[in-house]
C-alpha positions in Angstrom: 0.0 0.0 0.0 1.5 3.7 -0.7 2.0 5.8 2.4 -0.5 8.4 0.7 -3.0 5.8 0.9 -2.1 4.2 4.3 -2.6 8.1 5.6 -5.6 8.7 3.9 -7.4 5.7 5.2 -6.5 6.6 8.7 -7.7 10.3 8.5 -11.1 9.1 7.3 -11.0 6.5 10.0 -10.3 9.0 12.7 -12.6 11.3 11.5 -15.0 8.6 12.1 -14.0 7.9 15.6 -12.0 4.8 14.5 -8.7 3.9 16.2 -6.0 3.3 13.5 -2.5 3.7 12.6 -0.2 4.3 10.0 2.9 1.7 10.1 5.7 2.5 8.1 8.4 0.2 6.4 6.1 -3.0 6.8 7.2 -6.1 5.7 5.0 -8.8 5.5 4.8 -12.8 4.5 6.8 -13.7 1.4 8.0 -10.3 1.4 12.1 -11.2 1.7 12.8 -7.6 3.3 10.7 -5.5 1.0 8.7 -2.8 2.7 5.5 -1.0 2.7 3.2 1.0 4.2 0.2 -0.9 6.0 -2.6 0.6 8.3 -3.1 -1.1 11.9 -6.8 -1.2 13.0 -8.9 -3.8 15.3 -11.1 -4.8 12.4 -10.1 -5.2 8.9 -13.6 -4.5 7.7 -12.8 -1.0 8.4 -10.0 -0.5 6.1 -12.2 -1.9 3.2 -15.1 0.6 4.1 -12.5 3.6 4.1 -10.8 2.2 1.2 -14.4 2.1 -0.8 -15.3 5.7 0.8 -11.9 7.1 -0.7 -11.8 5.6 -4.6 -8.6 3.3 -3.5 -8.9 0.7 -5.8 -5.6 -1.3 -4.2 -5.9 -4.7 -2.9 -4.4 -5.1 0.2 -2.9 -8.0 2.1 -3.4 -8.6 5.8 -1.7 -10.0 8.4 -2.6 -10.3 12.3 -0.4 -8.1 14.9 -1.5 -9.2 18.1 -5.3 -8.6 18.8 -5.1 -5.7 15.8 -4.2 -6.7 12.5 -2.6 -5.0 9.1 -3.6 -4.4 5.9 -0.8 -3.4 3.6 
């Protein structure tokens, strides 16, 4: 995900009273050290609602982080 996205989302979840996170420099399953931006949220359903509110047509991966997970 591109950092302009990943801080989109979590504006326009903020703005909506949703805890979330920018993570910078992600790197993910099968990634071999490549990085990315990600958002961190409880609920992944969440980043798909931004993502539809905003036009972002990227498709995200997810892992979990604890009781939160990433989509990046």
């Amino acid at each position: 995900m591109t950092l302009k996205n990943a801080e989109a989302i979590v504006e326009f979840l903020t703005s909506e009273g949703i805890e979330a996170t920018v993570y910078e420099e992600y790197s993910g399953r099968g990634m071999f050290g490549s990085t990315t931006s990600g958002v961190v949220t409880s609920q992944s359903g969440d980043v798909a609602f931004a993502m539809g509110s905003l036009g972002i047509k990227e498709r995200p991966q997810q892992d979990s982080m604890g009781l939160d997970v990433i989509l990046y």
